[in-house]
C-alpha positions as CSV (number, residue, x, y, z in Angstrom):
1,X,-3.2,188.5,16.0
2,X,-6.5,186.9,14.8
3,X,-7.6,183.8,15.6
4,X,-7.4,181.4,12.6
5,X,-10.0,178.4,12.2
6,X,-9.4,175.4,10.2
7,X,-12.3,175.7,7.0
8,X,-13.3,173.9,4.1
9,X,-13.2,175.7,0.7
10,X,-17.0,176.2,0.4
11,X,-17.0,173.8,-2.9
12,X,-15.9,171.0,-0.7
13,X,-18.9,172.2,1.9
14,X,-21.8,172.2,-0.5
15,X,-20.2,168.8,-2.0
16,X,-20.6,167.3,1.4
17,X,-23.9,168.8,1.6
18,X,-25.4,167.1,-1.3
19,X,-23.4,163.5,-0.5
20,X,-25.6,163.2,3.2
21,X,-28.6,164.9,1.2
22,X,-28.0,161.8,-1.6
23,X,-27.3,159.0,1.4
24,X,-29.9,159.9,3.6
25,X,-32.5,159.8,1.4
26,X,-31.6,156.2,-0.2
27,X,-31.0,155.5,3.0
28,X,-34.5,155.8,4.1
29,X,-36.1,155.0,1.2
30,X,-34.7,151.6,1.5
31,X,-35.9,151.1,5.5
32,X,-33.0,151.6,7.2
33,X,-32.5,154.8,9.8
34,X,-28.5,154.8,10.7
35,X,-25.5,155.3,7.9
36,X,-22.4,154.0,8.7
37,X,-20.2,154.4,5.7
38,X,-20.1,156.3,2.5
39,X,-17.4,155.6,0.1
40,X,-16.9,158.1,-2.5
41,X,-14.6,158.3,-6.0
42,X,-13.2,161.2,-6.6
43,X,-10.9,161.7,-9.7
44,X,-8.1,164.1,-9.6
45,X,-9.5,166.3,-11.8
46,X,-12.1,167.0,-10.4
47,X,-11.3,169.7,-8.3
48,X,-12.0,168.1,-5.1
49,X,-9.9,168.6,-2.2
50,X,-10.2,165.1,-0.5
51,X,-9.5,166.6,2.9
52,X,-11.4,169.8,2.3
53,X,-14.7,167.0,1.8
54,X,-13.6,164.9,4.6
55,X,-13.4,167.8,7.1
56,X,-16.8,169.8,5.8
57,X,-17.9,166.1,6.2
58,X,-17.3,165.4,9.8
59,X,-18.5,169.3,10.3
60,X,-21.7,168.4,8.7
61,X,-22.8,165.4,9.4
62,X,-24.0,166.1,13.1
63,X,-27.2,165.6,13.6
64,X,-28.1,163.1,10.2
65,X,-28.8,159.6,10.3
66,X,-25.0,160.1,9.1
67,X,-23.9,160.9,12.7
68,X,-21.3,158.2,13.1
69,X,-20.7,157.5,9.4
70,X,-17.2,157.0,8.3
71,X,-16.8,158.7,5.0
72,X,-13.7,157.0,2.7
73,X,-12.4,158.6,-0.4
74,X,-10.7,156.7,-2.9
75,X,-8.9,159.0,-5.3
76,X,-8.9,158.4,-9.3
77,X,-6.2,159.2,-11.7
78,X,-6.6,161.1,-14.1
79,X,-6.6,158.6,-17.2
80,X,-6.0,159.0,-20.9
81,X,-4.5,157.8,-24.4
82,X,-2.3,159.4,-26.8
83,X,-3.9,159.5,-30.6
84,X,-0.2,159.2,-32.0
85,X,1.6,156.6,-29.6
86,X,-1.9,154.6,-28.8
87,X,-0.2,155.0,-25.2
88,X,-2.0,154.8,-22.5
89,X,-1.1,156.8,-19.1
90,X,-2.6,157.8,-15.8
91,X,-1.3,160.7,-13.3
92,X,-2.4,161.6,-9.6
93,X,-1.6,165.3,-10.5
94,X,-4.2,167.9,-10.1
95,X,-3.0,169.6,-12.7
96,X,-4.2,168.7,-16.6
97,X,-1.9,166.7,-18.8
98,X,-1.3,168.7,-22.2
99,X,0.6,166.2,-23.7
100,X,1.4,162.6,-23.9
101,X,4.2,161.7,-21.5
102,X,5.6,159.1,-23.7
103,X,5.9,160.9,-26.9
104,X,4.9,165.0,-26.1
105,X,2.2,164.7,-29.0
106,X,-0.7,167.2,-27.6
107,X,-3.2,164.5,-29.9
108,X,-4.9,162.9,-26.3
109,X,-8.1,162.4,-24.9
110,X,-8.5,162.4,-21.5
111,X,-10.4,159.3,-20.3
112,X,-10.6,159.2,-16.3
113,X,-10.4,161.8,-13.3
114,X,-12.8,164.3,-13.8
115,X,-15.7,161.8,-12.2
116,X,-17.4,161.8,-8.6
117,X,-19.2,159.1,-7.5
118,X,-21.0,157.4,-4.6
119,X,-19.7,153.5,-5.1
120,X,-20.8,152.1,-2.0
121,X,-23.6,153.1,1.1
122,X,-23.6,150.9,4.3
123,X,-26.7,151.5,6.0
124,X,-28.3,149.8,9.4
């Protein structure tokens, strides 16, 4: 039987990637040498896979200023309001609403959860 080694999805990798790439170089540019956290948002939507990142993280990090940065993810709902009920709703799903939970009119805009952000860079 092969031998089966615990991955990240290699959208989750580059992602990871480009979040040290991003800290490290406000990091320096602002005088400091060490990162000790980076807090993320990441909506539900956005096809993220918070543990996928937080594993490719940990993979990656070794040998960064990032070294023995803690990375936390706070996950966003995905956020939106119904053009026929003015209703308002959120959902943790990963999957896309269609339709407003509170009246089934397919008239919504989807507001939130699609977004990735850096919202906060501790430094030393």
């Amino acid at each position: 039987m092969p031998c089966r080694r615990k991955t990240a999805p290699m959208h989750e990798l580059s992602i990871a990637e480009s979040v040290i790439d991003i800290a490290v170089r406000n990091c320096l540019a602002s005088g400091h040498s060490v990162i000790g956290k980076i807090s993320l948002s990441v909506g539900s939507a956005s096809g993220v896979m918070p543990a996928a990142l937080s594993f490719a993280f940990e993979a990656i990090k070794r040998d960064t200023i990032a070294s023995g940065a803690v990375l936390c993810i706070n996950t966003v709902p995905i956020s939106g309001v119904c053009a026929d009920c003015r209703g308002e709703f959120t959902s943790y799903e990963q999957y896309i609403l269609f339709s407003c939970p509170k009246c089934n009119s397919a008239a919504i805009t989807i507001t939130g959860g699609f977004e990735m952000d850096m919202i906060e860079l501790e430094v030393e």
